[in-house]
Structures are given as structure tokens and as C-alpha cells.
Backbone as numpy.savetxt, mean C-alpha at the origin, in Angstrom:
# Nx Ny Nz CAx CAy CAz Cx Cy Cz
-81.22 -27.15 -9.72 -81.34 -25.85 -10.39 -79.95 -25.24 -10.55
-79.62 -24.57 -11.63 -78.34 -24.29 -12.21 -78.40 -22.78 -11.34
-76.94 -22.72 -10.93 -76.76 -21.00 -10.88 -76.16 -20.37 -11.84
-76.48 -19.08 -11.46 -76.21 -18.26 -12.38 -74.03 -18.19 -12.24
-73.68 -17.94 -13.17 -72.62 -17.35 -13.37 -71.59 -16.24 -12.32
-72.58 -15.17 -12.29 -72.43 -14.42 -11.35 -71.92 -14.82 -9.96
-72.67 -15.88 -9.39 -72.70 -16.38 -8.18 -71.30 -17.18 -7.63
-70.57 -17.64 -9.03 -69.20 -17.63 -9.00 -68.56 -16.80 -8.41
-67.27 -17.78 -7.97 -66.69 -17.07 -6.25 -65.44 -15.93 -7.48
-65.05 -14.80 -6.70 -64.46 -13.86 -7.36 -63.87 -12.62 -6.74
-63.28 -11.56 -6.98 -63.21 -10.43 -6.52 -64.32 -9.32 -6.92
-64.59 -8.41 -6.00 -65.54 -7.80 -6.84 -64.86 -6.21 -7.20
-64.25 -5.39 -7.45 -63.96 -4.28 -7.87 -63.70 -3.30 -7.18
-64.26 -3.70 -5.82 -63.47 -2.83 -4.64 -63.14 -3.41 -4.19
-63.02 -4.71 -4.02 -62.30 -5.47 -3.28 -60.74 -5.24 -4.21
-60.63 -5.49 -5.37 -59.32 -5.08 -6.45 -58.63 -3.47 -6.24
-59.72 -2.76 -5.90 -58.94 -1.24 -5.79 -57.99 -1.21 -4.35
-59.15 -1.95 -3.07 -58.53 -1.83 -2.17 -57.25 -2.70 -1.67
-56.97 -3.70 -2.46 -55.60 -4.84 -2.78 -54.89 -3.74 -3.18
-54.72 -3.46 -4.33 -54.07 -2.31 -4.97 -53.36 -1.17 -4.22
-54.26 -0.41 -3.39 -54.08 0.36 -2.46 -53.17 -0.02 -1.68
-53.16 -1.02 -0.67 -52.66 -1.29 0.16 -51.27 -2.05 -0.19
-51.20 -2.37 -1.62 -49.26 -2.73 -1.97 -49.31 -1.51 -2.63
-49.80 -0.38 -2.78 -49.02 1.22 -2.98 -48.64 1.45 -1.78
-49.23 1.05 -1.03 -48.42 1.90 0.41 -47.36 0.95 0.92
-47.44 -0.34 0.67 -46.39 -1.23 1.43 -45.21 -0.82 0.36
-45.29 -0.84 -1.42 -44.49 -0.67 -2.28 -43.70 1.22 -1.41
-44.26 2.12 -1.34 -44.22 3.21 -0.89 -43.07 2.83 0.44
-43.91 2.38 1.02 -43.10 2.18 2.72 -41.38 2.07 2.07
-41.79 0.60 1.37 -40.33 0.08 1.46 -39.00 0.17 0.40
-39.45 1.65 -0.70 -38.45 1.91 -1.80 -37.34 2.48 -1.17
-37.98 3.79 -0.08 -36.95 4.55 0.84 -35.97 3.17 1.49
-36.21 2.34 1.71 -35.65 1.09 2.31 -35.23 0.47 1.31
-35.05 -0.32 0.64 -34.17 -0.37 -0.31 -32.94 -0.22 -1.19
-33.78 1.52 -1.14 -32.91 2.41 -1.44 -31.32 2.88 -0.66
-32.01 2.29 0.93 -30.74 2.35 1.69 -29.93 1.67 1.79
-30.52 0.37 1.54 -29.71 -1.27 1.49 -28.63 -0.79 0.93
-29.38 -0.66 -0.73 -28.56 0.02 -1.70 -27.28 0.67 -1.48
-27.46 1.64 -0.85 -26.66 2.79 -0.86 -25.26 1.95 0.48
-26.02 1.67 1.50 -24.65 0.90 2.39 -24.36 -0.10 1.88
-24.78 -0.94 0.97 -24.05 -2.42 0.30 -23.00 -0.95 -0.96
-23.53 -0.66 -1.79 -22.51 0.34 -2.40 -21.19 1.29 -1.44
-21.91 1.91 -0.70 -20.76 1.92 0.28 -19.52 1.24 0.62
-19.78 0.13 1.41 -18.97 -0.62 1.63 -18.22 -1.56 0.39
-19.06 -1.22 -0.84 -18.06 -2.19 -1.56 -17.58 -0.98 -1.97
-17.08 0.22 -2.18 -16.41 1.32 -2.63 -15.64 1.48 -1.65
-15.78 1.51 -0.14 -14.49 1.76 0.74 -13.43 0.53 0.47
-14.14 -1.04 0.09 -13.35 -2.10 0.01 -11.98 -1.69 -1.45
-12.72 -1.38 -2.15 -12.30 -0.83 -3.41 -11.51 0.26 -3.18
-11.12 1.04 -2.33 -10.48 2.34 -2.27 -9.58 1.86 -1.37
-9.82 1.06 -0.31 -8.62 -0.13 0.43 -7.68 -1.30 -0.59
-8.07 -1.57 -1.25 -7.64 -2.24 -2.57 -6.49 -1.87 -2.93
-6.88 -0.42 -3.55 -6.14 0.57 -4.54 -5.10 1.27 -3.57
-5.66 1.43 -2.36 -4.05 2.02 -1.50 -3.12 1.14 -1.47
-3.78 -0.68 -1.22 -2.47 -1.79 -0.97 -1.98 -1.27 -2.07
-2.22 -1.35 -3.16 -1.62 -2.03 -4.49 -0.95 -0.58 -5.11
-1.00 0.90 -4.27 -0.11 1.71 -4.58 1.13 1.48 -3.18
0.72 1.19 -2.56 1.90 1.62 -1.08 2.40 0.03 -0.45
1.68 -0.67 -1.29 2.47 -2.52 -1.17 1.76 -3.03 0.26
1.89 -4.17 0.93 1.48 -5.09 1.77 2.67 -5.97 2.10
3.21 -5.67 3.11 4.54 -6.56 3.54 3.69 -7.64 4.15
2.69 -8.19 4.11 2.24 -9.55 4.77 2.03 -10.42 3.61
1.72 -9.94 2.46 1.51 -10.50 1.24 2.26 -11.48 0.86
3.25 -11.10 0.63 4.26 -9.74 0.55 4.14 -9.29 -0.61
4.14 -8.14 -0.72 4.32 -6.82 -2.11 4.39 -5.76 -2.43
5.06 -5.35 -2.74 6.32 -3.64 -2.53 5.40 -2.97 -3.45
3.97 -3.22 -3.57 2.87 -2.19 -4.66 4.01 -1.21 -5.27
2.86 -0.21 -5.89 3.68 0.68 -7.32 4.43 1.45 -6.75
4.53 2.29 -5.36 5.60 2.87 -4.98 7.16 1.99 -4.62
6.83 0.59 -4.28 7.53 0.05 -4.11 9.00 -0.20 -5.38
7.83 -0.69 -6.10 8.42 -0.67 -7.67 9.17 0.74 -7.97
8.14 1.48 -8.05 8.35 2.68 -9.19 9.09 3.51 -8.13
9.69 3.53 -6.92 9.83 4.90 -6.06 9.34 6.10 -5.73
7.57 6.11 -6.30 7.32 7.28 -6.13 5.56 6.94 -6.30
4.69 7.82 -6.24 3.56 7.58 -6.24 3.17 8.10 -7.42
1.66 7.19 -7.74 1.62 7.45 -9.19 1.06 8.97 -9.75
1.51 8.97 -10.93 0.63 10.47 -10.93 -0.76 10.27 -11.37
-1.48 9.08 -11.48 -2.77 8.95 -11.89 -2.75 7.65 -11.54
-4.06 7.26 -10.98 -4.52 5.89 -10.25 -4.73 4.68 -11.91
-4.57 6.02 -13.10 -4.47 4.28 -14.25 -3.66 3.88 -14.62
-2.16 4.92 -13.96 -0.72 4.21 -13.94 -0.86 2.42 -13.26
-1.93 2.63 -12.23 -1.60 1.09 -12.19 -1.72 -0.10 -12.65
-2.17 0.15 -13.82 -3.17 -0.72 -14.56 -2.20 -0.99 -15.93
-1.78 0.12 -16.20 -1.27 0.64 -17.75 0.03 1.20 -17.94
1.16 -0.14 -18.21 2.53 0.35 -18.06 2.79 1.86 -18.44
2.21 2.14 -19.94 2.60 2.75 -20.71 4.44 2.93 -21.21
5.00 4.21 -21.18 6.31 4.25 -21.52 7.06 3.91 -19.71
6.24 3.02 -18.73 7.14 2.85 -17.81 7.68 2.07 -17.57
9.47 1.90 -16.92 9.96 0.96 -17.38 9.36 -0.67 -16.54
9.74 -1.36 -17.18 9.72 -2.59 -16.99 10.69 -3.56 -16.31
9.58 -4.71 -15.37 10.37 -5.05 -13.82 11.76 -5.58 -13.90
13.12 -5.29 -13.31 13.90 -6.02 -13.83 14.35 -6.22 -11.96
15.39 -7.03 -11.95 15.93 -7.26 -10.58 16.93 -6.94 -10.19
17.35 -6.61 -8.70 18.70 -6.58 -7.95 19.24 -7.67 -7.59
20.38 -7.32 -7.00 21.34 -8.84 -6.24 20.68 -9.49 -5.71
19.45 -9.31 -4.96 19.01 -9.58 -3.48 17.51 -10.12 -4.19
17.17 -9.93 -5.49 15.80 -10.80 -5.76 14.95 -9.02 -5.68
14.98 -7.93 -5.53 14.33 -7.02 -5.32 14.24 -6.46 -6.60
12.55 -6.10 -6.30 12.07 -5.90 -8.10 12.38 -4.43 -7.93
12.46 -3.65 -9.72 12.25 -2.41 -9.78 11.90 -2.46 -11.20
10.97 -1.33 -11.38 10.12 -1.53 -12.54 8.52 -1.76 -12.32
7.94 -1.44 -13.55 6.90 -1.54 -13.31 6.03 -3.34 -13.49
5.47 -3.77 -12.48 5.23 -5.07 -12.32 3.74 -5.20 -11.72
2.87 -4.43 -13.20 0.94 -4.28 -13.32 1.24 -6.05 -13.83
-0.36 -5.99 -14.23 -1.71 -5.14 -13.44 -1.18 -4.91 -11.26
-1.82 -3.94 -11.16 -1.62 -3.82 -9.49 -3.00 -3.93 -8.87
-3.92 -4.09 -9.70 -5.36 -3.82 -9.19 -6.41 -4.71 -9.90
-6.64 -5.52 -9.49 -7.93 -6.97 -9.92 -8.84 -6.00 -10.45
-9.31 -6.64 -11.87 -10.11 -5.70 -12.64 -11.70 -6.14 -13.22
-11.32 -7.76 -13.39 -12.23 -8.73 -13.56 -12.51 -8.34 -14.85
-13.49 -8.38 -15.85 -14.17 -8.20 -16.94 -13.89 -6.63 -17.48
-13.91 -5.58 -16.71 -14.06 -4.31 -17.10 -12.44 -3.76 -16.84
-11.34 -3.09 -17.80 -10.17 -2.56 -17.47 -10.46 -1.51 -16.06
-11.43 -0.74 -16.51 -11.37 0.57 -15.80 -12.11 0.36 -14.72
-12.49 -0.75 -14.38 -14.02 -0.52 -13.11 -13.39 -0.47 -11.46
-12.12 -0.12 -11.66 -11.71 0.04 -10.03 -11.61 1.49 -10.49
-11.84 2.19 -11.09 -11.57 3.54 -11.31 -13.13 4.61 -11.29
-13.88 3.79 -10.72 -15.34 4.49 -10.55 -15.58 3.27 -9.40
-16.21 4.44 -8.37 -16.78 4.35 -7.17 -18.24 3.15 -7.63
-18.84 2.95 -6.31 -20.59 2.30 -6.15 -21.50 2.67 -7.16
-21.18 4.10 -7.01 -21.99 4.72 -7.55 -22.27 5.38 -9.22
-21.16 4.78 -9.75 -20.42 5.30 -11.20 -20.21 6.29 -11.31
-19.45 6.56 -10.45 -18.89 8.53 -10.39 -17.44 8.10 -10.09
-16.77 8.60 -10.87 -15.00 8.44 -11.18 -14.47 8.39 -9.84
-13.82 7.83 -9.39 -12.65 8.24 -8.05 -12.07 8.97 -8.33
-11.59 10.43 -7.67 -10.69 11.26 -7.59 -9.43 10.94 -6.81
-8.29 11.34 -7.28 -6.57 11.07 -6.49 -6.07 12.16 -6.30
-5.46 12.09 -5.22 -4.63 13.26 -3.98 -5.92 14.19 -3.70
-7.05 13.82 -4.00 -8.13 14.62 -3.19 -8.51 13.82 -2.24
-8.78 14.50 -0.48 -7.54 16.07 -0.56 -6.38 16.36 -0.54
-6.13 15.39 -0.02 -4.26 15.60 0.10 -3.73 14.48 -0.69
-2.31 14.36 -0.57 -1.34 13.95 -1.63 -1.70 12.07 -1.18
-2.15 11.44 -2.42 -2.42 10.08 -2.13 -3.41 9.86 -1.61
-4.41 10.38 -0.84 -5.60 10.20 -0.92 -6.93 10.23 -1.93
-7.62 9.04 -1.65 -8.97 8.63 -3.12 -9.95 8.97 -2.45
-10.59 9.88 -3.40 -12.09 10.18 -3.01 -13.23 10.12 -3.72
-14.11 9.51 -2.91 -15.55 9.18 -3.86 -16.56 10.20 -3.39
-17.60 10.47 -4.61 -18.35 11.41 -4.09 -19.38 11.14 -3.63
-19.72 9.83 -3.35 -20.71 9.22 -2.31 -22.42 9.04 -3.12
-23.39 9.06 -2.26 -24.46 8.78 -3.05 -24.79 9.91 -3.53
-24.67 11.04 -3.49 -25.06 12.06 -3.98 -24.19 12.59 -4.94
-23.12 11.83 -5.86 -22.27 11.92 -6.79 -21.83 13.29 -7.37
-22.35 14.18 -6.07 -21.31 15.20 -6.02 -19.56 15.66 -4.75
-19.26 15.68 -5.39 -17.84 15.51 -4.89 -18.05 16.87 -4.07
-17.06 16.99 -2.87 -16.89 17.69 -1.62 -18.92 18.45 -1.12
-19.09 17.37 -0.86 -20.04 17.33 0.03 -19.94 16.30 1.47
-20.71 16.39 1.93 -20.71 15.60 3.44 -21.19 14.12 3.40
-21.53 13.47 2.45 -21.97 12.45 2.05 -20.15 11.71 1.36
-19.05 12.52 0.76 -17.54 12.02 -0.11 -17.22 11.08 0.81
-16.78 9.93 0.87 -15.67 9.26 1.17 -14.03 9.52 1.06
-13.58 8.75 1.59 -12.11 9.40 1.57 -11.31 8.88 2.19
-9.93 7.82 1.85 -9.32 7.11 1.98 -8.13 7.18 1.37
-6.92 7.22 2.49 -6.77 6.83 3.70 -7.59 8.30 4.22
-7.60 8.38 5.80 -7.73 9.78 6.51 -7.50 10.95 6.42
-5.44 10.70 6.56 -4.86 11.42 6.19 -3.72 11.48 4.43
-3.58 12.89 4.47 -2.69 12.48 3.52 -1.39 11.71 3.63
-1.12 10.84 2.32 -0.64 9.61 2.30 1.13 10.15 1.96
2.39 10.11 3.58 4.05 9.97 3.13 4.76 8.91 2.47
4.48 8.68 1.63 5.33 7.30 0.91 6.62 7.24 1.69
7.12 7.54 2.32 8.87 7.29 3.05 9.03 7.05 4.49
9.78 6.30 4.64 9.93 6.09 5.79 11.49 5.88 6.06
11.60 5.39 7.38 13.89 5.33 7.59 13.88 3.62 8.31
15.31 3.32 8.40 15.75 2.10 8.19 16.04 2.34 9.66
16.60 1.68 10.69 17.62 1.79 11.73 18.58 0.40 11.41
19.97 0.21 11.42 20.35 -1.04 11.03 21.08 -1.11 12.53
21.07 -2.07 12.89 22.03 -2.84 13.93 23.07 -3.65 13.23
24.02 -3.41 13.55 25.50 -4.61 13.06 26.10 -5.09 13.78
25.59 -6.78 13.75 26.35 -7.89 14.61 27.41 -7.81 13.49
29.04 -7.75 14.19 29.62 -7.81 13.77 30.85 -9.15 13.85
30.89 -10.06 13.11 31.94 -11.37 13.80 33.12 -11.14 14.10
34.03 -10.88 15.58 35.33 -10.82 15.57 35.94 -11.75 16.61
37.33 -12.34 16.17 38.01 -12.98 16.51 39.54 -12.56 17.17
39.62 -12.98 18.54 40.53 -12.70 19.15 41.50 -13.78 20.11
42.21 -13.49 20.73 43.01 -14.40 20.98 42.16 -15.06 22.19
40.79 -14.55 22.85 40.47 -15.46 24.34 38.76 -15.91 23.23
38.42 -15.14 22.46 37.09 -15.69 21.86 36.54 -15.33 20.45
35.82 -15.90 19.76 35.25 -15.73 18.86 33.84 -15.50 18.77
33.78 -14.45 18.68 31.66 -13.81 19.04 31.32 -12.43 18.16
30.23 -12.73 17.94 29.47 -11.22 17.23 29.43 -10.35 18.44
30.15 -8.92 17.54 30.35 -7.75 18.53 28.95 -7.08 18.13
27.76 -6.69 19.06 27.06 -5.68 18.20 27.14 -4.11 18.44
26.98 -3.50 17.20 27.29 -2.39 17.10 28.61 -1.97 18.12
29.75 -2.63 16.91 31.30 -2.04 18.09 31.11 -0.37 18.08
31.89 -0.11 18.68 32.38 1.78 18.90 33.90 2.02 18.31
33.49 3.27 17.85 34.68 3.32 17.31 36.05 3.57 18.34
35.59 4.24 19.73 36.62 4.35 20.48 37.18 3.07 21.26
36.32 1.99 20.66 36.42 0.56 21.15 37.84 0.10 19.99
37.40 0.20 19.29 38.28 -0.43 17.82 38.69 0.81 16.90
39.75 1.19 17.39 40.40 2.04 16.40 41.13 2.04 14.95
40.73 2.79 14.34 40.57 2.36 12.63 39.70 1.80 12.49
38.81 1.20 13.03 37.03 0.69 12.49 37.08 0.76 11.13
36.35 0.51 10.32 35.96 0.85 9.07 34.22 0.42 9.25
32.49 1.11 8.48 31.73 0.80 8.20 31.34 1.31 7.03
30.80 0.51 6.46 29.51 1.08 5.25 28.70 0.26 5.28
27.42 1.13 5.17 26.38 0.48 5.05 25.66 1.42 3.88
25.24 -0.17 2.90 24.23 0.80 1.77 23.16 0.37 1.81
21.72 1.22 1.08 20.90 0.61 0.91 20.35 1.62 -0.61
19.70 0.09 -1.84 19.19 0.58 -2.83 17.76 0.85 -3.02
17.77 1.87 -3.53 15.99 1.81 -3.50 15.44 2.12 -5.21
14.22 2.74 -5.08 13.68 2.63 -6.44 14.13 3.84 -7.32
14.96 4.46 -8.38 14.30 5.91 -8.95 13.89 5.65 -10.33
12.45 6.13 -10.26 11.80 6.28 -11.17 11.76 5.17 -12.14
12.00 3.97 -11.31 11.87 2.65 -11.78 13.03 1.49 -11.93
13.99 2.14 -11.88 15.69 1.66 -11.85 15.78 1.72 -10.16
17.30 0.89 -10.63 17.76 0.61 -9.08 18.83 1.48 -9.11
18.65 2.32 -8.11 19.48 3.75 -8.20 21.35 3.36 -7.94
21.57 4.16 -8.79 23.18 4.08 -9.24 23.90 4.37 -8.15
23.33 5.10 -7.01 24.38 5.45 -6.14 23.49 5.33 -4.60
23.73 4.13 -3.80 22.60 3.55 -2.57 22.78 4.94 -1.37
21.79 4.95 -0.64 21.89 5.88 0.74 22.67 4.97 1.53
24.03 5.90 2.38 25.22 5.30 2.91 25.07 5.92 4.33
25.91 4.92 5.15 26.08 5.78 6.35 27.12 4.83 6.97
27.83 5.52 7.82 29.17 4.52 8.21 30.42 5.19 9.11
31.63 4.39 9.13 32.58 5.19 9.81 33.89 4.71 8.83
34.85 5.41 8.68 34.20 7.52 8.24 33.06 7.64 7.44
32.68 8.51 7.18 32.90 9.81 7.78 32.04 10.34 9.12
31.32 9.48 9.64 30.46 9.59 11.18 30.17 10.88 11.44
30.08 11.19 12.39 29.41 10.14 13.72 27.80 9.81 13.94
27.52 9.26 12.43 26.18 8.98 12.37 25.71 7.84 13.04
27.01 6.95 13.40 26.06 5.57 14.13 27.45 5.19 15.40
27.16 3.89 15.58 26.18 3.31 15.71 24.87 3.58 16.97
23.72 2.53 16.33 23.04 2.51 15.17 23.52 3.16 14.06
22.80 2.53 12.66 23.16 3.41 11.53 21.80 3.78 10.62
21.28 4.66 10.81 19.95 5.71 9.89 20.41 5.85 8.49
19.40 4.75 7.87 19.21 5.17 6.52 18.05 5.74 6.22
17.94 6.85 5.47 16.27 7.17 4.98 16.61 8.99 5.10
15.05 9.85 4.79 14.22 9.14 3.97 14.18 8.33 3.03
13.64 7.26 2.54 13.38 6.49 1.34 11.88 5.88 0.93
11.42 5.68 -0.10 10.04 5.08 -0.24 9.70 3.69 0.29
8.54 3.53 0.76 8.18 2.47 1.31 8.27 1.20 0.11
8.83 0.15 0.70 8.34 -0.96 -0.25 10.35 -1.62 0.34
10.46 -2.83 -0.71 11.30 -3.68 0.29 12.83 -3.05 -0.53
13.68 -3.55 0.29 14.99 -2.61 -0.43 16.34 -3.64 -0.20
17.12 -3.55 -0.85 18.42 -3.98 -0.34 19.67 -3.45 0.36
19.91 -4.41 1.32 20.63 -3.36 2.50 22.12 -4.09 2.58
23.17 -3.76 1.48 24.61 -4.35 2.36 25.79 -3.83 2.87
26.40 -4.44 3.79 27.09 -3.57 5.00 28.43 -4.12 4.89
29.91 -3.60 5.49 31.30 -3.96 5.24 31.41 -3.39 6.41
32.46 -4.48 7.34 33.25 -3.61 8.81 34.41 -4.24 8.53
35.40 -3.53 8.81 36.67 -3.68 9.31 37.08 -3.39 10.81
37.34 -4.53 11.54 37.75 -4.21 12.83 39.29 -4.71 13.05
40.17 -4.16 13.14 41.63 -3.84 13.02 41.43 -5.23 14.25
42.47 -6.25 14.36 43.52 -6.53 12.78 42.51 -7.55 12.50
41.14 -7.59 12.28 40.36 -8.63 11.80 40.49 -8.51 10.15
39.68 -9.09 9.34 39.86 -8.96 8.43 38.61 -8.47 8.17
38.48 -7.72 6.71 36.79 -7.16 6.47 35.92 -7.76 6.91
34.43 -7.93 7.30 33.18 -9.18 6.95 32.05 -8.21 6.37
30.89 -8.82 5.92 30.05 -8.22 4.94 28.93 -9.21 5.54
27.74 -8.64 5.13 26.84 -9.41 4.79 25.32 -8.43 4.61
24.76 -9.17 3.88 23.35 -8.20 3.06 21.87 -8.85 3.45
21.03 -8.30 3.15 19.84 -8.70 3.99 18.45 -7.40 2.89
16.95 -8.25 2.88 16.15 -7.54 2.30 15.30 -7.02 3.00
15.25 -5.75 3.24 13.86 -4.94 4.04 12.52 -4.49 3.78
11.59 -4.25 4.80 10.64 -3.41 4.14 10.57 -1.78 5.39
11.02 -1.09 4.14 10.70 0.21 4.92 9.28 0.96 4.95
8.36 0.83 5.80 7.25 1.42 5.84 7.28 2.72 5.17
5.44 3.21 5.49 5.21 4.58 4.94 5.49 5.59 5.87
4.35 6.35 5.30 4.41 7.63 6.84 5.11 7.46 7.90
6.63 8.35 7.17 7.86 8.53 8.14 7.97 7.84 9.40
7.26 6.55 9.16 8.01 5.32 9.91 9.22 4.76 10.20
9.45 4.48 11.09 10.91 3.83 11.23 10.85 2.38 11.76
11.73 1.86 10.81 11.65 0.04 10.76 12.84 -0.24 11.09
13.46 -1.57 12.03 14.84 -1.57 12.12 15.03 -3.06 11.69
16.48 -3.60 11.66 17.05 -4.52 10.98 18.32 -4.73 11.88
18.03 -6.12 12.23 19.73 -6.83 12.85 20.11 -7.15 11.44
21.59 -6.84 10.49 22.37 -7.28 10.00 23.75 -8.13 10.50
23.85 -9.09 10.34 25.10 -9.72 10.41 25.92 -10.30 9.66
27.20 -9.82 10.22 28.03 -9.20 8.99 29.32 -11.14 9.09
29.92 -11.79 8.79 31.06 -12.46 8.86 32.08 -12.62 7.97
């Protein structure tokens, strides 16, 4: 005997409402969740992105790379200076292999020019908010100065920092021949020092280096060069130690940021 149709295996109509029901509430449970994934995977790729954009303004001496302050001597006045020479000048070199000029792209851009220039969330990054060199995102709630902003670095950002130089100096005498370091001048009378160092202005390699020496003293020894902008610099030095004859010798640095102080053995023959 045939069955009926009906008797076919199936859902029956509350069995379908109550399926239904029960992925509204699991769908329900887990959007708020999602939603958060969301928001900390965006997060973290916007702090990565705002870590990015500080190397590639204030440089990475492990890299190595003297970023746009390095280059340019100064910080940019807009975060699409790094991207977009425009009328700025272009990289040329010192004695010592040290760039000056502008030497973009500074910031991996992939497919899109502008997309390091908007946060997770497609809300623009703001610069020197709040303070000078600091980037701020306005977080998931893509209003800016609320409690949700990001903000990188901490503090506001000193592009300058100072040199300390030490000078092995080579002198020769009638019982030995050895590097004096840092002679005195009441040691060696008539001494002679200079020490220069060039840094960036406004994209050139400045016409006239920060000096320090004997005469006109009594700034060293040690000898303090700085303030100057972070990024790598050229440093060369001249002694005269009576009755030696001059010696010289030059060497490339990196002077940190925030009024850091970095030092340097030079040796001079």
C-alpha cells in the first residue's frame, strides 16, 4: 500500500520558526563580538601604522635611515610631505656619503598613495595633535579628542639631540708614539682643536658646521656639539699639538631625538 506524500520525512513549520529563532539569537549574541574583533584587529593595525610613520619621520639607526628629519633638518609640516617631494629639494650628498635632501617615498603605500594617511577606521590621522610631532587617530568612534583617540608617540616629539666627541689624538715624541685622548690644553701649550659637524638646513648641507675647539674654549675637552636634528651627520676634527704636526680625521654619526646625547671616539692621525 502506497503512502501518502505527506508522510514524507520533513520540517514542519514550527519546527522552521523555531531554527530561525534560535540563529537570531546566536546571530544576536555574536555581532557585539565581532564587532570587537573588528575594532582590536583595526586597532592594532593603526598603532602599527602610526609606528611606521614616526620611523620614517625621525629615521631608524638600526636600519639604518636618517627618515625626513634626517634628510630635511626639520619636521614635516604635514605627514604628505612624506610621500610628495613637491618644490623640496632633492637628495644630494656630503664628503662622508651623508644624504641631504629629500629622499621619498618615506612611507610604504602599496596600491593606494594616501592610505597611510587615514587610520583603521577611515578617519584622517591628525599631526602635532597634541603636541608637536605627535599622530592622532580618532579611534572607533571617529571622533577625535575623545577617550577612545590614539596617540603616538606619548609625548610630544624633540627632533634634536647633542654629540659628545672624544679625540684620540696621535702624538709622537722622543720616548713613544701613542694616541693621546682628549690632551689638555695646560698639557700642550699652543694646542690647536676644531671640531665640525654638518647637519641638514632645510634640505642642504649647511654652509657653516656647529664648531667647538681650542681657541676659543674652554668648551672641551670633551667637545659638545648640538643642539642639532636627529638623523646621521658628519663630524671632522684638526689638532695641533706643538711641535707635532696637524692630524685630522672624520667619522659619520647618528645623533638621536629627544635632547639625547650620543657620544663618538674620533681619531685623529
Amino acid at each position: 500500500m502506497r503512502r501518502r506524500a505527506a508522510d514524507a520525512g520533513g520540517f514542519t513549520l514550527i519546527e522552521v520558526i523555531v531554527v530561525i529563532a534560535v540563529v537570531s539569537i546566536l546571530a544576536s549574541m555574536a555581532v557585539p563580538y565581532v564587532v570587537k574583533i573588528l575594532d582590536q584587529t583595526r586597532e592594532e593595525s593603526t598603532r602599527k601604522q602610526m609606528e611606521e610613520i614616526h620611523r620614517a619621520v625621525l629615521g631608524d639607526p638600526n636600519a639604518p635611515t636618517a627618515g625626513y628629519v634626517g634628510d630635511m633638518g626639520a619636521l614635516p609640516a604635514a605627514l604628505d610631505r612624506l610621500n610628495t617631494r613637491g618644490t623640496q629639494p632633492a637628495r644630494t650628498f656630503g664628503a662622508l656619503g651623508v644624504k641631504y635632501g629629500w629622499d621619498g617615498p618615506y612611507v610604504k603605500v602599496g596600491f593606494s598613495p594616501g592610505a597611510y594617511l587615514v587610520d583603521g577606521w577611515g578617519t584622517n590621522l591628525a599631526y602635532n595633535s597634541p603636541g608637536t610631532g605627535q599622530i592622532r587617530s580618532a579611534g572607533p568612534d571617529r571622533t577625535p579628542n575623545t577617550a577612545d583617540d590614539i596617540v603616538y608617540p606619548s609625548s610630544a616629539v624633540v627632533p634634536t639631540g647633542r654629540l659628545l666627541v672624544n679625540l684620540y689624538v696621535w702624538r709622537t715624541d722622543n720616548t713613544a708614539s701613542q694616541y693621546v685622548l682628549n690632551p689638555q690644553p695646560g698639557a700642550f701649550p699652543g694646542m690647536q682643536v676644531n671640531v665640525r659637524m654638518y647637519y641638514s638646513l632645510n634640505g642642504a648641507r649647511s654652509p657653516s658646521p656647529l664648531t667647538a675647539g681650542i681657541p676659543p674654549g674652554p668648551a672641551g675637552p670633551p667637545y659638545t656639539l648640538g643642539p642639532t636634528h636627529a638623523g646621521f651627520h658628519e663630524v671632522l676634527a684638526t689638532c695641533t699639538l706643538p711641535p707635532n704636526p696637524q692630524t685630522s680625521g672624520q667619522a659619520v654619526v647618528y645623533v638621536p631625538e629627544n635632547n639625547q646625547q650620543t657620544q663618538m671616539n674620533l681619531y685623529l692621525r
